[in-house]
C-alpha atoms as an extended CHARMM CRD file, in Angstrom:
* protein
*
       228  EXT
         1         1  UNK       CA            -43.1460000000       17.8200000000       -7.6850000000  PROA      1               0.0000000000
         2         2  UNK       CA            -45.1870000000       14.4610000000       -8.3350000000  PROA      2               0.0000000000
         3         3  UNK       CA            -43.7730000000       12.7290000000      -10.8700000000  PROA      3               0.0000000000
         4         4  UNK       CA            -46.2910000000       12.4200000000      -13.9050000000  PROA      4               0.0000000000
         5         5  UNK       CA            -45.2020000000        9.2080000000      -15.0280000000  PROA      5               0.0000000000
         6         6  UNK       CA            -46.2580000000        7.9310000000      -11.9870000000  PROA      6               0.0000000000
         7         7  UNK       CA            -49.7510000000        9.9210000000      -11.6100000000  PROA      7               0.0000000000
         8         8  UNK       CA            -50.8710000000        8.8340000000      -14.8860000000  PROA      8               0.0000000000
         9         9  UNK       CA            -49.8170000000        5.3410000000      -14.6380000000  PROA      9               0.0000000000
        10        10  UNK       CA            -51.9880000000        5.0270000000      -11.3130000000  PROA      10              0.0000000000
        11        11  UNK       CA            -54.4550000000        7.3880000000      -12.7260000000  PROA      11              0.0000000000
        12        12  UNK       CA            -55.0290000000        5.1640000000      -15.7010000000  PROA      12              0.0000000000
        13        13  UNK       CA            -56.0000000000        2.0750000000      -13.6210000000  PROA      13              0.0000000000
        14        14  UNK       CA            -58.8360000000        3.6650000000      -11.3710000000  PROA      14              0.0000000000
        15        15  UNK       CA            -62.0280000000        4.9140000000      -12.4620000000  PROA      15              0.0000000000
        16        16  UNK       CA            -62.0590000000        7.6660000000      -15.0860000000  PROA      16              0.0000000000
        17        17  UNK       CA            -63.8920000000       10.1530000000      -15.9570000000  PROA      17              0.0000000000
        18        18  UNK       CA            -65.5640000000        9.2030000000      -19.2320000000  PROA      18              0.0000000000
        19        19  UNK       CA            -67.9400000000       10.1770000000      -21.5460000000  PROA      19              0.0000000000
        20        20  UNK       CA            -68.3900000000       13.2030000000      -19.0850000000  PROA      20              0.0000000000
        21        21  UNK       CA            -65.1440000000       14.5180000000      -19.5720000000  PROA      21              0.0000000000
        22        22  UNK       CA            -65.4730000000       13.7190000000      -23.2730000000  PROA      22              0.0000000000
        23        23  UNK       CA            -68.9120000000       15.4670000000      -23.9610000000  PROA      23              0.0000000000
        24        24  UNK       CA            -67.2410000000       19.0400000000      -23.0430000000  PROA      24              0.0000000000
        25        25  UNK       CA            -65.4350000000       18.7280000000      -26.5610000000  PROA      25              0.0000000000
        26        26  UNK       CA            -68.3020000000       16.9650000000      -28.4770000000  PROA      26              0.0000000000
        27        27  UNK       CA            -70.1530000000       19.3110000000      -30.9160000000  PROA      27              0.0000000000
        28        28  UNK       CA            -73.8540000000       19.9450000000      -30.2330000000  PROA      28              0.0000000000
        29        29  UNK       CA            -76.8810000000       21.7890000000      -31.7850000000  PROA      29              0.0000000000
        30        30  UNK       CA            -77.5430000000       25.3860000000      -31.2120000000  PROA      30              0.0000000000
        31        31  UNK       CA            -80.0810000000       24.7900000000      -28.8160000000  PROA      31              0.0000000000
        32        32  UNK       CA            -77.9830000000       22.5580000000      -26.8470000000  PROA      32              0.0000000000
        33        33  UNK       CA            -78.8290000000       18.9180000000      -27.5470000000  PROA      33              0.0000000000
        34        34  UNK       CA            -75.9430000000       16.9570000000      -28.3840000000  PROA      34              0.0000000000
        35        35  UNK       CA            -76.1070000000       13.7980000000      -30.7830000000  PROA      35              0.0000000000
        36        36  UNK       CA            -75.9810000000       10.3690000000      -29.1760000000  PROA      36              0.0000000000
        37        37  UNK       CA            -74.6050000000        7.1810000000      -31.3000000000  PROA      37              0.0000000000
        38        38  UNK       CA            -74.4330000000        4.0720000000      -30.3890000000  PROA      38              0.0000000000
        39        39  UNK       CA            -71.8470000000        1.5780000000      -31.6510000000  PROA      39              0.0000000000
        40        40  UNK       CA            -73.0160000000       -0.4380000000      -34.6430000000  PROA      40              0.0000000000
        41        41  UNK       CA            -71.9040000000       -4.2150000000      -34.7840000000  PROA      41              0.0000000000
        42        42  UNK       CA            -69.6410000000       -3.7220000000      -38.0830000000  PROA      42              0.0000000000
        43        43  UNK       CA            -67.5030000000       -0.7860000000      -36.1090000000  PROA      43              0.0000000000
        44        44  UNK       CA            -63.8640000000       -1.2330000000      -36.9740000000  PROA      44              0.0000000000
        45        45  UNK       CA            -61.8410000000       -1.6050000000      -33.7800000000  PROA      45              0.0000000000
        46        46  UNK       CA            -58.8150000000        0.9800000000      -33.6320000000  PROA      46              0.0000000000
        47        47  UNK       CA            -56.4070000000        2.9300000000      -31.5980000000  PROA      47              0.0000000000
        48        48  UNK       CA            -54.0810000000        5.2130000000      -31.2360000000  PROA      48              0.0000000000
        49        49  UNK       CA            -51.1580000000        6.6820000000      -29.4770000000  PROA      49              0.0000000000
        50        50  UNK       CA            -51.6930000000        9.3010000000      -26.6060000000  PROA      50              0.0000000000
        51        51  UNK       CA            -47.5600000000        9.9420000000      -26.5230000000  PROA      51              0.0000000000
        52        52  UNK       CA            -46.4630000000       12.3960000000      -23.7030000000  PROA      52              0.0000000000
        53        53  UNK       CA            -42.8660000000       13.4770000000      -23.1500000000  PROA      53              0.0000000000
        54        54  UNK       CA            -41.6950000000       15.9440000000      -20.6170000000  PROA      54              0.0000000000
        55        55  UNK       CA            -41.2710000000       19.8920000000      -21.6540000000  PROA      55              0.0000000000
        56        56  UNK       CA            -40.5770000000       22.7760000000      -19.1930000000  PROA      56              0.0000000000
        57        57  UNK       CA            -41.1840000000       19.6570000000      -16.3810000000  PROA      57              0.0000000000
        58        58  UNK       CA            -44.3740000000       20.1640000000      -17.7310000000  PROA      58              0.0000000000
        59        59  UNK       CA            -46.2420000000       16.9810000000      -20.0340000000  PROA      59              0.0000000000
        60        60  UNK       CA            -46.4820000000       17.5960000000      -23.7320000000  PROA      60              0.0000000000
        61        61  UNK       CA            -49.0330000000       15.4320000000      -25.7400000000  PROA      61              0.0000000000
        62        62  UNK       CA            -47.5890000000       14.1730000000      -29.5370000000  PROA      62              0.0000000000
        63        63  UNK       CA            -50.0730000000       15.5770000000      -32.0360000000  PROA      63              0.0000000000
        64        64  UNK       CA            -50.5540000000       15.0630000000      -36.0120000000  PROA      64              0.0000000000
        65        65  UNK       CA            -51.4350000000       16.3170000000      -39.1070000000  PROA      65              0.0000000000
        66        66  UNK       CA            -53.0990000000       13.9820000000      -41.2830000000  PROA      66              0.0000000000
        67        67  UNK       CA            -52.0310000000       14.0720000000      -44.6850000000  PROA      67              0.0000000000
        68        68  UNK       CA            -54.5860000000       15.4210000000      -47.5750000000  PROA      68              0.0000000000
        69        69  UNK       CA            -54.3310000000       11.6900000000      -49.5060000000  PROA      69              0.0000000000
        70        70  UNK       CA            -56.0930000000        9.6760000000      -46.7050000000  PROA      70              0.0000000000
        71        71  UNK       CA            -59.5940000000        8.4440000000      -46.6860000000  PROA      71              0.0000000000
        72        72  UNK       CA            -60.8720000000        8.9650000000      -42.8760000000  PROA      72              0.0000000000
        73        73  UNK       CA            -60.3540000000       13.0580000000      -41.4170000000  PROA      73              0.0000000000
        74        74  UNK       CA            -57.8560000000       13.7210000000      -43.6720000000  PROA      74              0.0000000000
        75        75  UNK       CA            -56.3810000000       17.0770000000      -43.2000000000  PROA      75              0.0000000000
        76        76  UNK       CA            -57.5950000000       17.0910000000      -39.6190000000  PROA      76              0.0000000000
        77        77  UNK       CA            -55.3600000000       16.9540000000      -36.4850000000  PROA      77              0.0000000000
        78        78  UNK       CA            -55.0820000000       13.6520000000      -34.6120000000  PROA      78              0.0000000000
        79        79  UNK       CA            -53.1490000000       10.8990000000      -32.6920000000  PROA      79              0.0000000000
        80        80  UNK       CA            -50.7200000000        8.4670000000      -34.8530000000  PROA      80              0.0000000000
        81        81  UNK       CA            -52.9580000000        5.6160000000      -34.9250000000  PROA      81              0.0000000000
        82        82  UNK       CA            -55.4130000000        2.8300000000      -37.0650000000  PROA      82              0.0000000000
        83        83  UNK       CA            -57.1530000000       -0.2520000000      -37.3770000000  PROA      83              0.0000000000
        84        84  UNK       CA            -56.3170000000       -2.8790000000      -35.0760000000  PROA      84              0.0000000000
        85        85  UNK       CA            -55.1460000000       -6.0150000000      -37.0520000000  PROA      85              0.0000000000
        86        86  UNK       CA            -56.4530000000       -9.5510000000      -36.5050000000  PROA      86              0.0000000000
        87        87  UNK       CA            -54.2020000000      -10.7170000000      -33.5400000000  PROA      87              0.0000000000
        88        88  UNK       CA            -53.2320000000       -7.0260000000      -32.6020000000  PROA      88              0.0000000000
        89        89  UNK       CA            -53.8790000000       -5.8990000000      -29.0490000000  PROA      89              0.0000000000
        90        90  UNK       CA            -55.1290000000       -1.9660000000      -28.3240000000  PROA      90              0.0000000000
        91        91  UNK       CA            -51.4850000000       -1.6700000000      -27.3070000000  PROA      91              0.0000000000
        92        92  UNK       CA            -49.4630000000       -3.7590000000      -29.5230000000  PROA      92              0.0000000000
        93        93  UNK       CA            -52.0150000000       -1.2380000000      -32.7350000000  PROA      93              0.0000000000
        94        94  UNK       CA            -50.7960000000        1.6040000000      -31.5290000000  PROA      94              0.0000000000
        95        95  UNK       CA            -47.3080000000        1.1590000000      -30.8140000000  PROA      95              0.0000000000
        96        96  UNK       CA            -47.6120000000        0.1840000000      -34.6410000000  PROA      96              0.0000000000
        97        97  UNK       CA            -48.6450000000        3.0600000000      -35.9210000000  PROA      97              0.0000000000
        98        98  UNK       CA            -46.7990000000        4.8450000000      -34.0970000000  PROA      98              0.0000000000
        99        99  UNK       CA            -43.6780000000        3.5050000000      -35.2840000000  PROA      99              0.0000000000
       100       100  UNK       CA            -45.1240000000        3.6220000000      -38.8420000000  PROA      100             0.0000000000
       101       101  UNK       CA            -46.4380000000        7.3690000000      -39.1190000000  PROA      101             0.0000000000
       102       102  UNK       CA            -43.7920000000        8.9950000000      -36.9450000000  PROA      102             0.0000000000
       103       103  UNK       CA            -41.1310000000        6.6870000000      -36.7900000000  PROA      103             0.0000000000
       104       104  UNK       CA            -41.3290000000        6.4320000000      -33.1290000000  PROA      104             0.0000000000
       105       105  UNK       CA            -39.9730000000        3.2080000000      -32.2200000000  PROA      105             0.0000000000
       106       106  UNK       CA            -41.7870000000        1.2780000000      -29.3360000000  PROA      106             0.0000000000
       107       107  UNK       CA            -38.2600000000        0.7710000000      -27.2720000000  PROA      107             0.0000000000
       108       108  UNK       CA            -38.5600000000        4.5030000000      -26.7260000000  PROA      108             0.0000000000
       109       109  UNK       CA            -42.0070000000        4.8210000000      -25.2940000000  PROA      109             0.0000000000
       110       110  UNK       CA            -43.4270000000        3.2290000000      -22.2790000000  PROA      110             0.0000000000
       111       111  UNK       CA            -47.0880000000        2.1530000000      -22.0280000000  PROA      111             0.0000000000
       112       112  UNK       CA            -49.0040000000        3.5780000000      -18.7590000000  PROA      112             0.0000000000
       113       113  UNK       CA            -52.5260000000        2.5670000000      -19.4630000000  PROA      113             0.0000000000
       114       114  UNK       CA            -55.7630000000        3.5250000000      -21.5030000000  PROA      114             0.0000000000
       115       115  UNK       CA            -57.9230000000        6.0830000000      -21.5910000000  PROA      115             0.0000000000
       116       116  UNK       CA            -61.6790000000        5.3660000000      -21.8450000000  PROA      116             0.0000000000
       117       117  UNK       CA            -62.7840000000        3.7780000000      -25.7750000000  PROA      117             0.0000000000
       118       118  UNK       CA            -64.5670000000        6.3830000000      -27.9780000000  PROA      118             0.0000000000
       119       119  UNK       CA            -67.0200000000        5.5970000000      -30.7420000000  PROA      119             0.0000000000
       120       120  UNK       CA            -66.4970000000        8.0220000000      -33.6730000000  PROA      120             0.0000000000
       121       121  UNK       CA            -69.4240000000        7.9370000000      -36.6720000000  PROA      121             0.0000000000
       122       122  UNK       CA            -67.6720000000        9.6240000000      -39.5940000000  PROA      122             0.0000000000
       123       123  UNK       CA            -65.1170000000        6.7440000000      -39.7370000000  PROA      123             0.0000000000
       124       124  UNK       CA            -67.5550000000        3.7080000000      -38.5700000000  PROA      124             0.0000000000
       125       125  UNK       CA            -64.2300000000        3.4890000000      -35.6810000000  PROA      125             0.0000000000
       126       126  UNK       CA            -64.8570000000        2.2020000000      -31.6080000000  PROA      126             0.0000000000
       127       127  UNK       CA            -61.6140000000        3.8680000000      -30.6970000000  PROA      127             0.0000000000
       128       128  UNK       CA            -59.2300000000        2.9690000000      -27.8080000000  PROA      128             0.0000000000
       129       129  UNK       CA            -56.7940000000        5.7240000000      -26.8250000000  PROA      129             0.0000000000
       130       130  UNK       CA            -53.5140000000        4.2870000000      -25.1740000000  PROA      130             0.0000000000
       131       131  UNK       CA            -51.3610000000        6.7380000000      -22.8640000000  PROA      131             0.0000000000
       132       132  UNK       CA            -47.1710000000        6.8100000000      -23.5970000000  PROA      132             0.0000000000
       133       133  UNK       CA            -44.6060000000        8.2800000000      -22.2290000000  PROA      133             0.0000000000
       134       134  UNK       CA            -41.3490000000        9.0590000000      -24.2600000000  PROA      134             0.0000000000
       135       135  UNK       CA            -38.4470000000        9.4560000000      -22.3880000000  PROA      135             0.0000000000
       136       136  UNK       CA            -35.8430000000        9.9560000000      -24.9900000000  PROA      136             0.0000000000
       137       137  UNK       CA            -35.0040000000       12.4640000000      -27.0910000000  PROA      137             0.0000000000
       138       138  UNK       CA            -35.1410000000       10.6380000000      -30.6010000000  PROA      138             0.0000000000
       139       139  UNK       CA            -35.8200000000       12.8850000000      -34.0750000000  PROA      139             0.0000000000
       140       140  UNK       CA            -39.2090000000       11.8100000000      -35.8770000000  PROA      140             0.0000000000
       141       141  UNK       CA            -39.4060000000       10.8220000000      -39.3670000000  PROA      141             0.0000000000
       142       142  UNK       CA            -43.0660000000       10.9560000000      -40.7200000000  PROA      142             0.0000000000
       143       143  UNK       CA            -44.3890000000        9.1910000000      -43.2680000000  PROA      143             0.0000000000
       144       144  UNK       CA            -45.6080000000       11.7320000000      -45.9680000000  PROA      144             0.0000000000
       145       145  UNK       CA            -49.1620000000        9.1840000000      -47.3810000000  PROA      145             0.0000000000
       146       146  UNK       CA            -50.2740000000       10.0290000000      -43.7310000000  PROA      146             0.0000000000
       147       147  UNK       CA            -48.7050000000       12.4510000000      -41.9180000000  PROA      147             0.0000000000
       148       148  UNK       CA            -48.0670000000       16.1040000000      -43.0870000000  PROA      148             0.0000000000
       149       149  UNK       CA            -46.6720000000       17.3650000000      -39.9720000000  PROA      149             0.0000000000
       150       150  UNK       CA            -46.0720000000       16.2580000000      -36.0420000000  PROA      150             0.0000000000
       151       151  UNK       CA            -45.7010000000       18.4990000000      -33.4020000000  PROA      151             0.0000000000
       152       152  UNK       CA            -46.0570000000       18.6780000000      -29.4960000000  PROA      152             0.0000000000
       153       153  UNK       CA            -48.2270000000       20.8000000000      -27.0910000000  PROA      153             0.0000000000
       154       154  UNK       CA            -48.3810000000       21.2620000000      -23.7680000000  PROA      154             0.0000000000
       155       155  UNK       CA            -51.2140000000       19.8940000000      -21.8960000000  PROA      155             0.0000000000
       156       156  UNK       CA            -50.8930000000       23.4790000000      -19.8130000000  PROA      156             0.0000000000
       157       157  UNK       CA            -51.6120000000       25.2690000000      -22.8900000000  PROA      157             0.0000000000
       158       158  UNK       CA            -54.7150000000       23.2800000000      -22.9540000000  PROA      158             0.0000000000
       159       159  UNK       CA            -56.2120000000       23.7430000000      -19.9630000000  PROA      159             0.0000000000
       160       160  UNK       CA            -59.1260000000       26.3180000000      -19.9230000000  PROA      160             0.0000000000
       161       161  UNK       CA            -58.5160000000       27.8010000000      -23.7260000000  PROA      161             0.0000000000
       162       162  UNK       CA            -61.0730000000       25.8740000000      -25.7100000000  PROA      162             0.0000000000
       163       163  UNK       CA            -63.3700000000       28.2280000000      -27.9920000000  PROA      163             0.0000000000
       164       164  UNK       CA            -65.9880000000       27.8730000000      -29.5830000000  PROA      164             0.0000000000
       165       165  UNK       CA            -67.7860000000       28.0540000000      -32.7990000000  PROA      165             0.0000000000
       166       166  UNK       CA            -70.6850000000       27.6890000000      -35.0680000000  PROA      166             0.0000000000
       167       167  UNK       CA            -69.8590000000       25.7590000000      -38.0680000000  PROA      167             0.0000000000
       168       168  UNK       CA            -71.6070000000       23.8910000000      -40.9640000000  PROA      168             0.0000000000
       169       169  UNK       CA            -71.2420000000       20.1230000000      -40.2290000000  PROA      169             0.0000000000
       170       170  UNK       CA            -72.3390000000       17.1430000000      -42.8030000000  PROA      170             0.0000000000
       171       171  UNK       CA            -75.4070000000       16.3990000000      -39.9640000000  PROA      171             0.0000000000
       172       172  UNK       CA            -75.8970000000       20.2920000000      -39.9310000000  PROA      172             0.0000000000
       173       173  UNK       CA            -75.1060000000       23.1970000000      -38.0490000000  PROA      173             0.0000000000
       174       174  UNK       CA            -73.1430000000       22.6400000000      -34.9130000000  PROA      174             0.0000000000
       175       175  UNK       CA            -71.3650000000       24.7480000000      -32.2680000000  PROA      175             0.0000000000
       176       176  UNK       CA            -68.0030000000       23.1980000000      -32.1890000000  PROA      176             0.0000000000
       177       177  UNK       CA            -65.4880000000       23.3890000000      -28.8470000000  PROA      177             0.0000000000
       178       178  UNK       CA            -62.1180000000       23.2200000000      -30.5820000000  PROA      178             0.0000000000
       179       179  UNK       CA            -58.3560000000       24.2760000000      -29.5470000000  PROA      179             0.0000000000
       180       180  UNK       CA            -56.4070000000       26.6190000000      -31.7110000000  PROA      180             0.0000000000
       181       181  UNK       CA            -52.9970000000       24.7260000000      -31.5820000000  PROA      181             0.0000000000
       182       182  UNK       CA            -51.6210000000       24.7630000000      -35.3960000000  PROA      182             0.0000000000
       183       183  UNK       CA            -52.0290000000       28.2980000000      -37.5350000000  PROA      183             0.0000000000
       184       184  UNK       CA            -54.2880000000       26.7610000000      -40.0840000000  PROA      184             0.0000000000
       185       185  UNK       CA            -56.6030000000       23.3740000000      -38.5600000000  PROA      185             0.0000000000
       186       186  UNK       CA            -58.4050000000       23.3690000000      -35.5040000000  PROA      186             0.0000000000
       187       187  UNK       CA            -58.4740000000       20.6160000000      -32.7890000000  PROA      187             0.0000000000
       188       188  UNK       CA            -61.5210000000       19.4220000000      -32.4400000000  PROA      188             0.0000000000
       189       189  UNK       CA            -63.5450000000       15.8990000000      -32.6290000000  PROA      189             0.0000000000
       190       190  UNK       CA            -62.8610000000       12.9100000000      -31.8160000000  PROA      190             0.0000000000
       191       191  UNK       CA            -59.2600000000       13.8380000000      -30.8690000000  PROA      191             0.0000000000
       192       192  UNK       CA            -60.2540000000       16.8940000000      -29.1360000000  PROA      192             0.0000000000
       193       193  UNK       CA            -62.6860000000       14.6420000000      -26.8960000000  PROA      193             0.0000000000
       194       194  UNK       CA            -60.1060000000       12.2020000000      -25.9700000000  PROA      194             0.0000000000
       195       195  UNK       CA            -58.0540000000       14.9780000000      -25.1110000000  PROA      195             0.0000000000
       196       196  UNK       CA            -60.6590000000       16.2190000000      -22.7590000000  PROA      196             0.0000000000
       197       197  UNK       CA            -60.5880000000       13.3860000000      -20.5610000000  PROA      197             0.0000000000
       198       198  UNK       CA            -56.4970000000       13.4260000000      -20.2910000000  PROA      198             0.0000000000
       199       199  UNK       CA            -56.6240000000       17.1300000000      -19.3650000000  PROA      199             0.0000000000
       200       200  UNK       CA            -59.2380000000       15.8640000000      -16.6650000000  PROA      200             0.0000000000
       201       201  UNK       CA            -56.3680000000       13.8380000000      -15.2800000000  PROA      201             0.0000000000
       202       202  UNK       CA            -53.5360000000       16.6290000000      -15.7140000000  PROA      202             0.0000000000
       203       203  UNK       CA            -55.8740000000       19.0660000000      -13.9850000000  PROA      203             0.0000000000
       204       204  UNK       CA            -55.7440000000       16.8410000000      -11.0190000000  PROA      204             0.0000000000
       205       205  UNK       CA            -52.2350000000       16.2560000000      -11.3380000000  PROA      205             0.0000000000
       206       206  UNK       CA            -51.5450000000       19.9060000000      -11.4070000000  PROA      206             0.0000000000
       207       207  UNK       CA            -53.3890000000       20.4280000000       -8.2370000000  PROA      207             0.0000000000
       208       208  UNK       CA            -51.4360000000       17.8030000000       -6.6680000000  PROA      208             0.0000000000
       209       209  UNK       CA            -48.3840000000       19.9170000000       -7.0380000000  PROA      209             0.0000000000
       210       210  UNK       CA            -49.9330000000       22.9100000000       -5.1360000000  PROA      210             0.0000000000
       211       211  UNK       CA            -51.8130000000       21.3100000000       -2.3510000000  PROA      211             0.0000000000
       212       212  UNK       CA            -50.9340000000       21.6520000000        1.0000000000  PROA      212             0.0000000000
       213       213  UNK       CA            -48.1730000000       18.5560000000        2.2410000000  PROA      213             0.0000000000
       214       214  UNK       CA            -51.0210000000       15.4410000000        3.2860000000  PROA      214             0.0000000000
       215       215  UNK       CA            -53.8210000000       16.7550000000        1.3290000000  PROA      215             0.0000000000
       216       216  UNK       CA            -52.8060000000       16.4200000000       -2.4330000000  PROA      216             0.0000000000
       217       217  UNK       CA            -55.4850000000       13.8490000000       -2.7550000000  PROA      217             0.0000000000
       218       218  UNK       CA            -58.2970000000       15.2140000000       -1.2620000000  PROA      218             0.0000000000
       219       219  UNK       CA            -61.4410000000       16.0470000000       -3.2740000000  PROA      219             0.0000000000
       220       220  UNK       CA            -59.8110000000       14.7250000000       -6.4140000000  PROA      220             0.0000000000
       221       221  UNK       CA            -61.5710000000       11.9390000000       -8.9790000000  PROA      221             0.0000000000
       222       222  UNK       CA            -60.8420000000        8.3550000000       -7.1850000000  PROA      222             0.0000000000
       223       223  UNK       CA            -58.2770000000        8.2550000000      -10.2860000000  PROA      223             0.0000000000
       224       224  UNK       CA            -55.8050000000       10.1550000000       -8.4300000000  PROA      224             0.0000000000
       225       225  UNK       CA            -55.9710000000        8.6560000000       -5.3700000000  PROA      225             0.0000000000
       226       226  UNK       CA            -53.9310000000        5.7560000000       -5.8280000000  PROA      226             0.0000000000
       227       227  UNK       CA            -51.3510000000        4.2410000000       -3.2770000000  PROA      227             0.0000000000
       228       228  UNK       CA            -48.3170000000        5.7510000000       -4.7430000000  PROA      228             0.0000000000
């Protein structure tokens, strides 16, 4: 079996797929059309932490639930993550909040790369979601003003169960591709589209790990075809 720290390390520095892997999680209008923004000039920079860990030698993603008391998707599910600070790097952000929300220390993850920046209206945010990998088994302690829970899933669980719905959105009514992953709060938005493009990736890594021997590259996105 490929090793996943590996295939998303490579994966991460090639081409990715994008906004087209994001748009399959993006809300859009009954009759199809999907709303396009474009980045305003007073868009706070921010990121978060895409943490994966190894379940059932299967990757689990690090998901939260944002606590009632915040300003921005409160009460929605998400990755730790926030503003990036004057100085801060994407990287150096997120490993922040991380350590802050969850109390996952930065010794214990290991940075493999970035997925591709997402612009999200509701919170005026240009986002920039950086991949993790936590090797060790360390206990989380949340911090209740943002976090009401933390929990992991398994990008297998993922892959291929997104429903949809009609809902009533501020900008109208939408039909909404969401995962049902908690009992109460869907996954959907911004976190479900950044989500979208990892399980692009671990869709190619799982067919790496049932390809016949020489051809576990073949036909995949060029970001699986790194030297390895």
């Amino acid at each position: 079996m490929d090793d996943p720290v590996v295939f998303f390390r490579h994966a991460l520095a090639q081409a990715l797929p994008g906004p087209a892997a994001q748009e399959t999680m993006m809300p859009r209008s009954p009759d199809g059309r999907r709303r396009s923004f474009s980045q305003p000039s007073d868009a706070r920079h921010s990121a978060v932490a895409v943490v994966l860990r190894k379940e059932q030698d299967r990757p689990a993603v690090l998901l939260t639930l944002r606590s009632a008391m915040l300003r921005h998707h409160r009460g929605q599910l998400s990755f730790p993550g926030g503003r990036i600070e004057r100085g801060e790097t994407p990287t150096d952000a997120a490993l922040r909040e991380l350590s802050e929300e969850v109390g996952l220390p930065s010794r214990c993850v290991e940075v493999l790369g970035v997925l591709s920046p997402l612009y999200t209206p509701p919170s005026n945010s240009f986002i920039t979601p950086v991949v993790m990998w936590c090797s060790a088994a360390v206990a989380l302690s949340l911090d209740p003003s943002e976090v009401e829970e933390a929990f992991w899933v398994r990008l297998e669980e993922l892959v291929g169960s997104a429903v949809e719905e009609e809902w009533e959105l501020p900008y109208g009514r939408m039909i909404v591709p969401h995962w049902r992953v908690h009992p109460r709060v869907p996954l959907w938005g911004a976190t479900a589209m950044i989500l979208a493009e990892l399980i692009e990736l671990y869709s190619q890594w799982l067919t790496r790990q049932t390809a016949p021997a020489g051809g576990a590259a073949g036909g995949l996105h060029p970001a699986a075809r790194a030297d390895q």
